[in-house]
Each structure stands twice: as C-alpha cells, then as structure tokens.
C-alpha positions as CSV (number, residue, x, y, z in Angstrom):
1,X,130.7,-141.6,46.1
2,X,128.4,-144.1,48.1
3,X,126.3,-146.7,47.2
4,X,124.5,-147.5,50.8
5,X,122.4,-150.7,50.6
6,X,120.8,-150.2,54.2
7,X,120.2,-146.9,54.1
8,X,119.1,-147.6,50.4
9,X,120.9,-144.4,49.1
10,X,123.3,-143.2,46.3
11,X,125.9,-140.4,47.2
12,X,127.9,-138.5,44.7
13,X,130.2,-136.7,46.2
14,X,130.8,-133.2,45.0
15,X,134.2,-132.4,46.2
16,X,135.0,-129.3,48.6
17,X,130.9,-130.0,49.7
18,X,131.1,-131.9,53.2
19,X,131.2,-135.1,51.0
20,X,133.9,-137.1,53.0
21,X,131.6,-135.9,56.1
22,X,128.7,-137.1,55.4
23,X,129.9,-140.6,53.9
24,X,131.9,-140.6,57.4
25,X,128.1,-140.5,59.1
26,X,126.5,-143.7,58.0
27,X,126.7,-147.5,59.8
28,X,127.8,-149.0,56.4
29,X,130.8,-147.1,56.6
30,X,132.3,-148.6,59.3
31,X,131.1,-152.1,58.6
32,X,132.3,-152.0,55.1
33,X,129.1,-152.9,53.9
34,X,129.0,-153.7,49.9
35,X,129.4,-151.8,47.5
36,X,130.1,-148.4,49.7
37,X,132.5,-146.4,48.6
38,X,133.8,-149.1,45.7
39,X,137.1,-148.5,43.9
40,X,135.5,-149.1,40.8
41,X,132.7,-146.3,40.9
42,X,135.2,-143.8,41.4
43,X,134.9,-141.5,44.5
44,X,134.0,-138.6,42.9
45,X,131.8,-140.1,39.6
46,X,129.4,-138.4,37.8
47,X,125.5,-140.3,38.6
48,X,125.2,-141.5,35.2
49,X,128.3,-143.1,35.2
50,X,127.7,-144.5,38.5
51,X,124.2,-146.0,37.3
52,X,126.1,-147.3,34.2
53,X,128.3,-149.6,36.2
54,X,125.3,-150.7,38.9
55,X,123.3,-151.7,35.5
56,X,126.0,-153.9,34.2
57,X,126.2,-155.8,37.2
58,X,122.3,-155.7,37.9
59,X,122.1,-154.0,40.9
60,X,119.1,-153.3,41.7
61,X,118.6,-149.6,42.7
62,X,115.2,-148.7,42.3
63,X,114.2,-147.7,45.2
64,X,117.3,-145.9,46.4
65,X,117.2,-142.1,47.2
66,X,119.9,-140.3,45.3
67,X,121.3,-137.9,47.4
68,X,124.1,-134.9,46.9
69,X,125.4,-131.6,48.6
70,X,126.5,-128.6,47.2
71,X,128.3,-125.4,48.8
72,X,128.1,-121.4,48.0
73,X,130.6,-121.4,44.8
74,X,132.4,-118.3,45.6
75,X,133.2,-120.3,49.2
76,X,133.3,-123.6,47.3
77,X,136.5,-122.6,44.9
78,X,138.3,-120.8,47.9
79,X,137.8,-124.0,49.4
80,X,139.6,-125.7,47.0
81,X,142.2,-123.4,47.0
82,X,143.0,-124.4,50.8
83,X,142.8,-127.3,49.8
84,X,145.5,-127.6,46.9
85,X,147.6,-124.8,49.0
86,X,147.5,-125.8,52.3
87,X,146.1,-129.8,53.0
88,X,147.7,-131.2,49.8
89,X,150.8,-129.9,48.1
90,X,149.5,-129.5,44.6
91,X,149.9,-125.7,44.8
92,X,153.5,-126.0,45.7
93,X,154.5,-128.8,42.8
94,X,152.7,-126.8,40.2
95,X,154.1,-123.7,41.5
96,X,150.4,-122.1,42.0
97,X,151.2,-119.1,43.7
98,X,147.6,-117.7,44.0
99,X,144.2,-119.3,43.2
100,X,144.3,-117.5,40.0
101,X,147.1,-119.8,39.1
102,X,144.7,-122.8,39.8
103,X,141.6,-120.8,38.2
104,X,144.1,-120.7,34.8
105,X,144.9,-124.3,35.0
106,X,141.0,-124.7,34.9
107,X,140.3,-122.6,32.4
108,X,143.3,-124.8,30.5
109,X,141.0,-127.3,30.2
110,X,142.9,-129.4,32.9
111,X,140.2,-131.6,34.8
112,X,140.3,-131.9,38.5
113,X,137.5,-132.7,40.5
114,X,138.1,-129.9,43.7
115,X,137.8,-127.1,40.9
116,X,135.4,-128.4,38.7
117,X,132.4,-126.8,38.8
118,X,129.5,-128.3,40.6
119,X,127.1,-128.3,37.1
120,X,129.6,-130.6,36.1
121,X,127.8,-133.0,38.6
122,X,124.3,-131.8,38.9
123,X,123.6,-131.0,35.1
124,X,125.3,-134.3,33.9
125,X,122.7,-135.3,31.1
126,X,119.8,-137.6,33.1
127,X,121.5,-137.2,36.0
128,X,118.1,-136.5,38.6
129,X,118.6,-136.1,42.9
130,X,115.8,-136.6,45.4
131,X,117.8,-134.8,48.3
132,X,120.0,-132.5,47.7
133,X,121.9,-130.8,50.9
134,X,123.4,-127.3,51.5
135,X,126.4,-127.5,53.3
136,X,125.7,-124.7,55.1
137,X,122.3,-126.2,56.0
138,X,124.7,-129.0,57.7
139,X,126.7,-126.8,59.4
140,X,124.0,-125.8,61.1
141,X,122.3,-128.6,61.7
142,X,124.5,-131.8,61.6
143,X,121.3,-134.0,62.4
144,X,119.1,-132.6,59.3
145,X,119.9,-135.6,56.9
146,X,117.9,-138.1,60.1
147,X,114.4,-136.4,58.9
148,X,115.1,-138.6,55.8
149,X,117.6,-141.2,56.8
150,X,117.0,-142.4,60.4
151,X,120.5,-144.8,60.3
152,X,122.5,-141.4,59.8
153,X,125.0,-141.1,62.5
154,X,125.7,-137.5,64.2
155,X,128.9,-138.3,66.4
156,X,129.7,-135.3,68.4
157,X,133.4,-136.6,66.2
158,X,132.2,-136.1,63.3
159,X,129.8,-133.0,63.8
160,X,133.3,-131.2,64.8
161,X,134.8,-132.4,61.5
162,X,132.4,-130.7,60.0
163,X,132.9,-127.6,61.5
164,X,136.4,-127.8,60.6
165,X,136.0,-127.9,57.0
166,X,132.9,-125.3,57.3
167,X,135.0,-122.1,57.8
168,X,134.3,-119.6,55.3
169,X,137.2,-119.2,52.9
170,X,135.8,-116.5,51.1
171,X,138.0,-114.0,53.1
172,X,140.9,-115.1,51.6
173,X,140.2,-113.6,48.3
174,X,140.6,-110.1,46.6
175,X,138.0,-108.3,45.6
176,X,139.4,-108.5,41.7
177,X,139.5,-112.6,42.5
178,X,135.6,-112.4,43.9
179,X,135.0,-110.9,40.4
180,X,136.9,-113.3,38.7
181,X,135.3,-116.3,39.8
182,X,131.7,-115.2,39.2
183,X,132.6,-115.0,35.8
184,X,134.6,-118.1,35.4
185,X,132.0,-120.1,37.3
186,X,129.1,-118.2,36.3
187,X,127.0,-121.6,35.6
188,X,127.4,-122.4,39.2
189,X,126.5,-119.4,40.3
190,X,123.5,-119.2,37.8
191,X,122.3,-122.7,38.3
192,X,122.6,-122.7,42.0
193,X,121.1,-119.2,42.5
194,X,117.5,-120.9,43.7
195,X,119.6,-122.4,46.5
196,X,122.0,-119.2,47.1
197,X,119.5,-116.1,46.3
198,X,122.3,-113.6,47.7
199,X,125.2,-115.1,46.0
C-alpha cells in the first residue's frame, strides 16, 4: 500500500502483482515522503479500509487516482507458491510439500494475503480504481505507468527487478493442479476474464 501525496495517488498492493515494484518506482519512496507506505494502513489493506483511516485523520484525497495491479491467476497463485517455498520458509515450517498443501490451508479458511484471491481486493464493497495495471503489461513496458504519472521512475535497477519476479510460474504445476486452481479460484478467473480473455 501507498499513499503518494506528489504523485497524488493511492496504491493497494495486491500481493504476488509487481506491487513492491512499482511502490520501489516513485520519488516519495526514497524521500520518505508522508504517509507512503504507513505502518498503520497496513501494506497490503483492502481500499476501504485504507480510506477509512485517511477519513479519520482528514486527509484530504479527493483528487487522488487510485491505482492497482493485478496478474493472470493461474501464474498469480504459482507465484505464491515460489514465494512460500522458495523466498520465505512458510512452506518448510508448515510442512507444505506441494501447493496443494497451501491451496488446503486456503480453502481452511486460513487468511494470508499471497493466496488470497485478488476479488478479495478489487470487489471489496465500494472499493472503485481509476488505473488498474496488468503485470504483464509492465513487464513489457516498465515505462507504461509515465503516460499517467510523469514522477514515475523506470531505473534500468528496478526494470530488472521486475523481470525477476516476472517469470512465469505456471510451469511448475501439474496438469491436475491447473485444474484445481480454476476451480478454487474461479472468481478470479471469472472476474478478471475482461482483462485475461484466454485464461
């Protein structure tokens, strides 16, 4: 999440969606301007939570552009899967030996944000985006987000992080695991479809 005052944008930061990327791009980030990125917002918050808390301390946001990304979900949740298995232990201290083990946590009812699905974000009751970016779109063009934010930064740094975390994970998964998450995540894949036809 990211509350940029120059810029005049909100960010909510879908995990697993370029989100540390793009808040990595902006001036305010490295001068600590106020309010980015504020322990109290949360990092990944839902937007009407986030307008909640900018209310009671009459901020005044009105003519800020809220902005989002979102990923492919079949990519998205193997994503998260590297994530848990490979960059954080999770996987190891809940002895996950497969992302079916994580898909059963979430279908536990557990909440963690890198598995959640990305409704849980973007049909949040009143929750409304002006911009919302593919992360695919990014990966091929690290610059698109200037056409509407001139400030954004496009370090040749941070353009390689993104590349990084762009590889597609869907590779990773069995055919029977494919299936599996189209039907666990099937409001993801339903509600995104006008920005994934193929998927």
């Amino acid at each position: 999440m990211q509350i940029d005052p120059e810029a005049k944008m909100i960010y909510v930061h879908i995990p697993r969606t370029g989100g540390s990327w793009f808040s990595y791009q902006w001036p305010a980030h490295h001068t600590r301007a106020p309010f980015l990125k504020k322990n109290e917002f949360g990092r990944h918050s839902r937007l009407p939570s986030i307008l909640e808390r900018l209310k009671k301390i009459n901020y005044n946001y009105a003519d800020y552009k809220i902005v989002t990304t979102i990923r492919e979900p079949m990519d998205r949740i193997a994503s998260s899967w590297v994530w848990f298995s490979k960059v954080k232990s999770t996987a190891e201290k809940h002895g996950w030996k497969s992302i079916d083990d994580m898909i059963d946590e979430y279908e536990s009812g557990e909440i963690r944000v890198n598995y959640m699905p990305q409704t849980y974000w973007l049909c949040e009751p009143s929750s409304k985006f002006d911009i919302i970016y593919r992360f695919e779109d990014l990966l091929e063009n690290p610059t698109l987000p200037q056409k509407d934010f001139p400030i954004f930064n496009t370090s040749e740094s941070g353009s390689r992080k993104l590349l990084r975390q762009g590889q597609n994970r869907t590779s990773l998964l069995t055919p029977a695991q494919k299936e599996r998450i189209k039907k666990v995540y099937k409001d993801d894949f339903d509600y995104l479809s006008k920005y994934y036809p193929t998927s």
